[in-house]
C-alpha positions in Angstrom: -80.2 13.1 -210.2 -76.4 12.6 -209.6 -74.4 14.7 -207.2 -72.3 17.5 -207.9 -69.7 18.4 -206.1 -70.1 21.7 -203.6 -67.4 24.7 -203.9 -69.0 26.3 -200.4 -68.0 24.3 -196.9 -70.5 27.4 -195.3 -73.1 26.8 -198.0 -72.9 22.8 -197.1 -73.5 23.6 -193.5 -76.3 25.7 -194.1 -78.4 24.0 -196.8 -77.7 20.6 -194.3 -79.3 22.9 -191.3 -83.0 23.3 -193.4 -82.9 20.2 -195.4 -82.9 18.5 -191.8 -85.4 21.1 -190.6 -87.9 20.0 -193.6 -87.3 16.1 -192.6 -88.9 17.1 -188.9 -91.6 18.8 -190.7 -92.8 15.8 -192.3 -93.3 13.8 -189.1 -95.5 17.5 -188.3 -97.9 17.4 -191.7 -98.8 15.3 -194.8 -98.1 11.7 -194.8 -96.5 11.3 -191.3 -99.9 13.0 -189.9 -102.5 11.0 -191.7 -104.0 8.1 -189.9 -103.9 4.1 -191.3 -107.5 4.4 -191.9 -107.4 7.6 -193.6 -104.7 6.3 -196.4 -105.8 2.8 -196.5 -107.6 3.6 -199.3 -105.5 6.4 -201.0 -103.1 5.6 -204.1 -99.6 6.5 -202.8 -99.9 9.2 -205.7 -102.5 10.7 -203.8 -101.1 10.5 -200.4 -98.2 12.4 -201.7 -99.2 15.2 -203.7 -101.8 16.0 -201.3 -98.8 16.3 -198.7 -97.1 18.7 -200.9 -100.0 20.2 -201.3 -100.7 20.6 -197.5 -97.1 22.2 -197.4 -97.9 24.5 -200.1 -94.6 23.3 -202.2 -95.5 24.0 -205.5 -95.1 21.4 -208.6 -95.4 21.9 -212.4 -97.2 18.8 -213.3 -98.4 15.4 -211.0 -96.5 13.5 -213.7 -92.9 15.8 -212.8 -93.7 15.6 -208.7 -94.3 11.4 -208.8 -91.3 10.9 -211.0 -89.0 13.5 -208.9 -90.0 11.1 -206.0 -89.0 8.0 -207.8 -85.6 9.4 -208.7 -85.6 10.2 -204.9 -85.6 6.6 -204.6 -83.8 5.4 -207.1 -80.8 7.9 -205.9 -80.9 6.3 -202.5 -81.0 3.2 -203.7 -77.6 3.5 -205.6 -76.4 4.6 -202.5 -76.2 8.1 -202.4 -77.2 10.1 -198.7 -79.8 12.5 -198.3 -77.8 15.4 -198.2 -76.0 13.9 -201.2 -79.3 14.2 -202.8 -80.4 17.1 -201.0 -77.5 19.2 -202.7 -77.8 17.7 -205.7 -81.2 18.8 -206.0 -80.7 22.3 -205.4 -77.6 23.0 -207.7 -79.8 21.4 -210.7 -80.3 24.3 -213.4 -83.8 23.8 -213.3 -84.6 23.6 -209.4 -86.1 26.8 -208.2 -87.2 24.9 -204.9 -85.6 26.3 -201.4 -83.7 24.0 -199.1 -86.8 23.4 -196.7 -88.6 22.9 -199.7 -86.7 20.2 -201.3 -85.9 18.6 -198.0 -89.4 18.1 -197.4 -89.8 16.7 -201.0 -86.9 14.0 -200.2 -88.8 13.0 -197.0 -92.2 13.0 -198.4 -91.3 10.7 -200.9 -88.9 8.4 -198.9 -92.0 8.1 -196.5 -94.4 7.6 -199.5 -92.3 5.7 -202.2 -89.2 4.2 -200.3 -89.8 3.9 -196.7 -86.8 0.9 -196.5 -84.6 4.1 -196.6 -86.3 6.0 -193.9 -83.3 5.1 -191.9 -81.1 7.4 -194.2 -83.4 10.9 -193.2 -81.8 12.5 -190.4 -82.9 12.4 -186.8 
């Protein structure tokens, strides 16, 4: 996952509006909701497909969903933002995922998988 570049100022503006909207639905559902007790136990695996799940964002294989999470990660941790990543994640040939769906994927897993970077998700 690398960012392209965007030809659309409007297009930035919008996809940034529901990309953040997703990011407050996280602290609503899945991972944010579930108790200490409740994912003491749980593989992080677990914790985050079943939040995807819960949201009803769809996935072709566990395998794809886990490794899109850790690319998450690893794109934050060369320092690109979320929007960065956001964008970049819906311009890709293969993403057929909506803004508020891919924004919640990016939360889910910086929550799950990355939480050092939970700083970077918008307010």
């Amino acid at each position: 996952m690398f960012p392209k570049t965007v030809k659309s100022a409007a297009r930035v503006a919008a996809v940034t509006a529901v990309l953040g909207v997703a990011v407050a639905a996280v602290g609503g559902v899945g991972v944010a909701n579930a108790n200490a007790n409740a994912t003491s136990y749980l593989a992080p695996e677990e914790v985050y497909l079943t939040a995807l799940d819960a949201e009803g964002i769809p996935y072709s294989s566990a395998y794809y969903a886990v490794a899109t999470a850790y690319a998450v990660c690893g794109d934050f941790e060369s320092g690109y933002g979320f929007y960065e990543i956001g964008l970049d994640f819906l311009s890709g040939s293969s993403s057929s995922y909506s803004p508020y769906e891919a924004g919640f994927i990016i939360a889910d897993a910086v929550t799950v998988y990355c939480p050092q970077y939970t700083y970077a998700l918008p307010a």
